[in-house]
C-alpha positions in Angstrom: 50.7 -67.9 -4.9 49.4 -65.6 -7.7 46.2 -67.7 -7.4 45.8 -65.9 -3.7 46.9 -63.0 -4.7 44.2 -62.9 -8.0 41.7 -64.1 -5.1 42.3 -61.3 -2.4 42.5 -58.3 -5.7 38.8 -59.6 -6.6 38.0 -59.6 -3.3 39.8 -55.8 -2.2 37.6 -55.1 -5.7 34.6 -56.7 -4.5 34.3 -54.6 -1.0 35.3 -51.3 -3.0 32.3 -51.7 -5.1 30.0 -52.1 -2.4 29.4 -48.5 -0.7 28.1 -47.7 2.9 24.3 -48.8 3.7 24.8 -52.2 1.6 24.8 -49.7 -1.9 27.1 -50.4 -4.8 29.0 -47.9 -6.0 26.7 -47.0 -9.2 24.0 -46.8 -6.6 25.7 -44.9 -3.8 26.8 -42.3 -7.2 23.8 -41.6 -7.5 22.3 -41.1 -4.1 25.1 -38.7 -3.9 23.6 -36.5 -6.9 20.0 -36.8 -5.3 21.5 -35.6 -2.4 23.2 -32.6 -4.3 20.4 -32.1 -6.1 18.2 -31.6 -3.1 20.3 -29.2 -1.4 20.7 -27.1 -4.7 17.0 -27.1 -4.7 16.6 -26.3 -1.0 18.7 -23.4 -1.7 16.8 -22.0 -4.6 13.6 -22.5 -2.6 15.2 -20.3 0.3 16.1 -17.6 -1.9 13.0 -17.4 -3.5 11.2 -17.0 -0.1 13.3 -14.2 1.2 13.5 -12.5 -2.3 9.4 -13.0 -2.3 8.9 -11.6 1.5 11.3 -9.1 0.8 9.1 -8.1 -2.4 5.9 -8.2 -0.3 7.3 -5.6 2.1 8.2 -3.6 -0.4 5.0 -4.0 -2.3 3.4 -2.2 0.7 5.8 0.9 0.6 4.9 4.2 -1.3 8.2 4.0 -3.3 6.6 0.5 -5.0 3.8 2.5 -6.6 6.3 4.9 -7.8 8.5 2.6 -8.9 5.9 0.2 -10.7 3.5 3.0 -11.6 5.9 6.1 -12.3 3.6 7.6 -14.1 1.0 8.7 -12.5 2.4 8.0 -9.1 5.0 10.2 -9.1 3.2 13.2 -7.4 1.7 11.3 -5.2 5.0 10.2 -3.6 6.0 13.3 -3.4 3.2 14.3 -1.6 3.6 11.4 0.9 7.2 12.1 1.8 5.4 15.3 3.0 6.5 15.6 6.6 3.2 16.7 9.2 2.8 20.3 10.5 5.5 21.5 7.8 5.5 23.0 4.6 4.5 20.4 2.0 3.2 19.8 -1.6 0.0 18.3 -2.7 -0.2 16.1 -5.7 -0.9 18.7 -8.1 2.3 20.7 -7.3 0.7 23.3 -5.2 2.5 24.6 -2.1 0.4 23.5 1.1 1.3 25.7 4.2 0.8 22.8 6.7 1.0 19.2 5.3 -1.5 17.8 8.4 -4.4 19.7 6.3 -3.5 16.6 3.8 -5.2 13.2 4.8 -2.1 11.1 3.6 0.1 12.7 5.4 -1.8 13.6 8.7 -2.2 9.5 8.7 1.7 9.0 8.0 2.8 8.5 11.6 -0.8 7.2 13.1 -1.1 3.0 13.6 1.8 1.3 13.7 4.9 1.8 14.9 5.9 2.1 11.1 3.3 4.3 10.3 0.3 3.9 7.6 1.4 4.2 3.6 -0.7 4.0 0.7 -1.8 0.3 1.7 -2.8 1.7 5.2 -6.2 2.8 3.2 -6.1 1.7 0.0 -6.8 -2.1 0.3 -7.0 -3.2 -3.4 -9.3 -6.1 -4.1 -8.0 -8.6 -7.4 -10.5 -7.1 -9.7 -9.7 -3.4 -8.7 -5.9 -4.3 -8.9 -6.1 -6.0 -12.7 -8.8 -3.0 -13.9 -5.9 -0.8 -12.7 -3.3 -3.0 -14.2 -4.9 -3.0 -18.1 -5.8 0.8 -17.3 -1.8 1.3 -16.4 -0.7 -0.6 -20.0 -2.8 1.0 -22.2 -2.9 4.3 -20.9 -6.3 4.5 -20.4 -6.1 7.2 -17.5 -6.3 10.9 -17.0 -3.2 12.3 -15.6 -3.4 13.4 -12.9 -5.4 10.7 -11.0 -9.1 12.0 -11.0 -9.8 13.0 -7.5 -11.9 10.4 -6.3 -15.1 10.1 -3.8 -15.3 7.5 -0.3 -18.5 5.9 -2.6 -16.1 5.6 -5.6 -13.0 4.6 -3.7 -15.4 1.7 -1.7 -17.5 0.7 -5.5 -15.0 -1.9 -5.6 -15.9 -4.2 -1.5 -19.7 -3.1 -2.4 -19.6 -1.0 0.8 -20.9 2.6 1.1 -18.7 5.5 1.5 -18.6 6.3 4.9 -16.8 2.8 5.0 -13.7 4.2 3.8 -13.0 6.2 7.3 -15.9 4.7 10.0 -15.1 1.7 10.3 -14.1 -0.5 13.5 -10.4 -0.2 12.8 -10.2 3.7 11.4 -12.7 5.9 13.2 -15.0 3.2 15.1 -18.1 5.9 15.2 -21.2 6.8 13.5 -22.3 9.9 12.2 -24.4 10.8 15.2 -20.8 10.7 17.1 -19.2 13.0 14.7 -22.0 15.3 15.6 -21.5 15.0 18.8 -17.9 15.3 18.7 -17.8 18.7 17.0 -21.2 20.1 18.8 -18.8 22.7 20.1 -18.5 24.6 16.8 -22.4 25.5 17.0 -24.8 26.8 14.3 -21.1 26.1 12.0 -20.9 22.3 12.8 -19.7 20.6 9.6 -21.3 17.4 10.6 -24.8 18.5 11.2 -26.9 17.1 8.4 -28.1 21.2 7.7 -28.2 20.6 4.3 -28.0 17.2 4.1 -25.6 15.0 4.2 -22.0 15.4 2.7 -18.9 13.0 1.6 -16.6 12.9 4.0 -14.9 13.4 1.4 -16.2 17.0 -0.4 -14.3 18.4 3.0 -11.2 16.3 3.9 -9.0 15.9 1.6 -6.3 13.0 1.4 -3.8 14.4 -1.5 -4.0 18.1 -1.0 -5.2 20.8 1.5 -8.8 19.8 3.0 -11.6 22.7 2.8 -14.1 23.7 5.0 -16.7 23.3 2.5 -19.6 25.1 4.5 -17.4 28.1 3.2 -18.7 28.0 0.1 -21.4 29.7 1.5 -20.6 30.6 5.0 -17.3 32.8 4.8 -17.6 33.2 8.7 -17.1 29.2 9.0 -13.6 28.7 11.0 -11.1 27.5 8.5 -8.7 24.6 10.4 -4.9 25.1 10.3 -3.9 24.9 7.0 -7.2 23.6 5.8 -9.1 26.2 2.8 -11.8 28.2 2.1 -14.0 26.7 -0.6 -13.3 29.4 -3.0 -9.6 29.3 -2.0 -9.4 25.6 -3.6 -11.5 26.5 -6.6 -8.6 28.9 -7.9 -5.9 25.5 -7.2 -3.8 25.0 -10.6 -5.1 21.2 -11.6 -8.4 20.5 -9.2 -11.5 20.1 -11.0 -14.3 21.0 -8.7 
């Protein structure tokens, strides 16, 4: 009798060491922890994905640069928050009566439904983006930002300046079109090559008021809302003409 019973505990033993699938219990241990250890690592691997995209969208908002960058992209936040045909402030401080005369902020509601941001016409390549890094850490930059040309602002895709605003998915013309398209102002149209041709640039303006340039000389040119005379912008507090 206690032979059969020593018999069926081996046995009763026997069939609790052998785990579903054929696996022994050692075995079937530690397909558990693989198992665990999988979904731990799934998990991890989700967050880091939302966490990333979430930093990607963010990366494309105004308040990044600030945030990243405070210094010198403070002003230049405030300039974007900015709201079009009100009362705004360029980068430099200065009061600007209508905040559409500003390039960045005329821009702030055209596109997407979202709007454009900094991103919208600033497409960084690597090599601008680590010049600008070192340039951030060292301090090797003039604050404020120096106001920058289209030729400069392009330097970096090897594309000339008028790339910066005609192109196929800004303003999809040429500069015979832009003629055209402002024929109406006559003898005062700013882009007949007169004296040559100008920067898009030397007129509009993306981080303060725009200026009719031709001013400079022609003080019967027609000034745009909100836009100024040549000599108006020479007395601005912080612009280096």
């Amino acid at each position: 009798m206690t032979d059969e019973k020593n018999a069926r505990t081996r046995t009763d033993q026997a069939a609790s060491d052998t785990a579903s699938n054929g696996q022994t219990a050692p075995e079937f241990a530690k397909s558990r922890k693989r198992r665990k250890i999988g979904v731990i690592v799934g998990v991890v691997a989700a967050v880091l994905i939302a966490a990333g995209a979430g930093f990607w969208v963010w990366h494309e908002q105004p308040s990044f640069c600030n945030a990243i960058c405070h210094s010198p992209m403070d002003p230049y936040l405030q300039m974007w928050q900015s709201e079009p045909e009100q009362q705004g402030v360029d980068k430099y401080g200065n009061a600007v009566e209508n905040s559409s005369a500003m390039l960045a902020t005329a821009h702030k509601y055209v596109g997407d439904e979202d709007g454009m941001t900094c991103l919208g016409c600033h497409e960084p390549t690597l090599q601008e983006q680590m010049s600008e890094g070192v340039l951030w850490m060292t301090g090797g930059y003039v604050f404020p930002l120096e106001e920058r040309s289209t030729d400069e602002l392009m330097r970096w895709h090897m594309e000339d300046g008028d790339e910066f605003c005609l192109n196929e998915a800004c303003h999809n013309m040429s500069r015979t079109d832009l003629v055209a398209v402002t024929a109406d102002l006559g003898e005062y149209n700013p882009h007949a090559a007169v004296h040559g041709e100008y920067e898009c640039g030397d007129c509009h303006k993306a981080h303060r008021a725009s200026v009719n340039y031709c001013s400079q000389c022609h003080e019967e040119a027609p000034i745009p809302d909100g836009w100024m005379t040549w000599h108006e912008s020479e007395k601005l507090p912080g612009v280096e003409l």
